[in-house]
N, C-alpha and C positions, 0 to 999 in steps of 0.2 A: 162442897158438892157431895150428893149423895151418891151411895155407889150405884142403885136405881139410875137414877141422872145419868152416869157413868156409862153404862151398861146401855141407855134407851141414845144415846149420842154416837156410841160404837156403832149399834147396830142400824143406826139410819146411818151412817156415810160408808158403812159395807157396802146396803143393798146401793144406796144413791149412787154414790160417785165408783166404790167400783164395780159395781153391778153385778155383787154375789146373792144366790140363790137363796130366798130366807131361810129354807129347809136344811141350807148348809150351815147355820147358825144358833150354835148352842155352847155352854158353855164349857165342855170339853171335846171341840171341834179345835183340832189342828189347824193351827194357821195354814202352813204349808200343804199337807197334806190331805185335807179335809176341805179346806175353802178354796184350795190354789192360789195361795198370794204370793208372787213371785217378788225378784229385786226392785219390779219397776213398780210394782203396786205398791213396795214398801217405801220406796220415794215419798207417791203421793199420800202415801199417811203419815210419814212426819210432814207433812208440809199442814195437811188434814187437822192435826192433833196439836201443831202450832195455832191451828185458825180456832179451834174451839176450845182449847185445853190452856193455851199459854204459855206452854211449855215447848223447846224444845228436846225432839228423841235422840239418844246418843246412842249411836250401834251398839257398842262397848254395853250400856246396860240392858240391851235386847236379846244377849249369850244367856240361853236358857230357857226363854217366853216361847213357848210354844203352843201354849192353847190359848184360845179366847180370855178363855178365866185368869191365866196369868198376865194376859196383855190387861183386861182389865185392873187386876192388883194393880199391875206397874203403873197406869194411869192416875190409880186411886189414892197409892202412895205419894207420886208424884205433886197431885193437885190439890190434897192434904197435909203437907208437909207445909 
């Protein structure tokens, strides 16, 4: 999967399912900070990133990911590997 692909799947179940602001979304937007995605939001994106990705997210390698652009890598690693 390309990381295009990658990037254009993040950004539809941002806006879709948890109903962030597009203008909030770029690729050195803060998760926490910038988008506001809290404990509960991050529930439903590993559940999210299990549905499209195949993968599931382990806390444990989320120590760190803080923007966009690095949740991206992690996906991109992940789905490429």
């Amino acid at each position: 999967m390309s990381r295009q692909e990658i990037e254009e799947k993040v950004k539809a179940f941002l806006i879709d399912d948890l109903e962030i602001d597009e203008d909030k979304i770029f690729d050195d937007a803060k998760l926490k900070d910038d988008m506001g995605i809290d404990s509960l939001d991050f529930v439903d994106i590993v559940v999210i990133v299990e549905k499209n990705f195949g993968f599931k997210i382990k806390p444990e390698d989320m120590v760190g990911v803080t923007t966009l652009s690095e949740f991206c890598d992690y996906i991109e690693k992940k789905v490429n590997d």
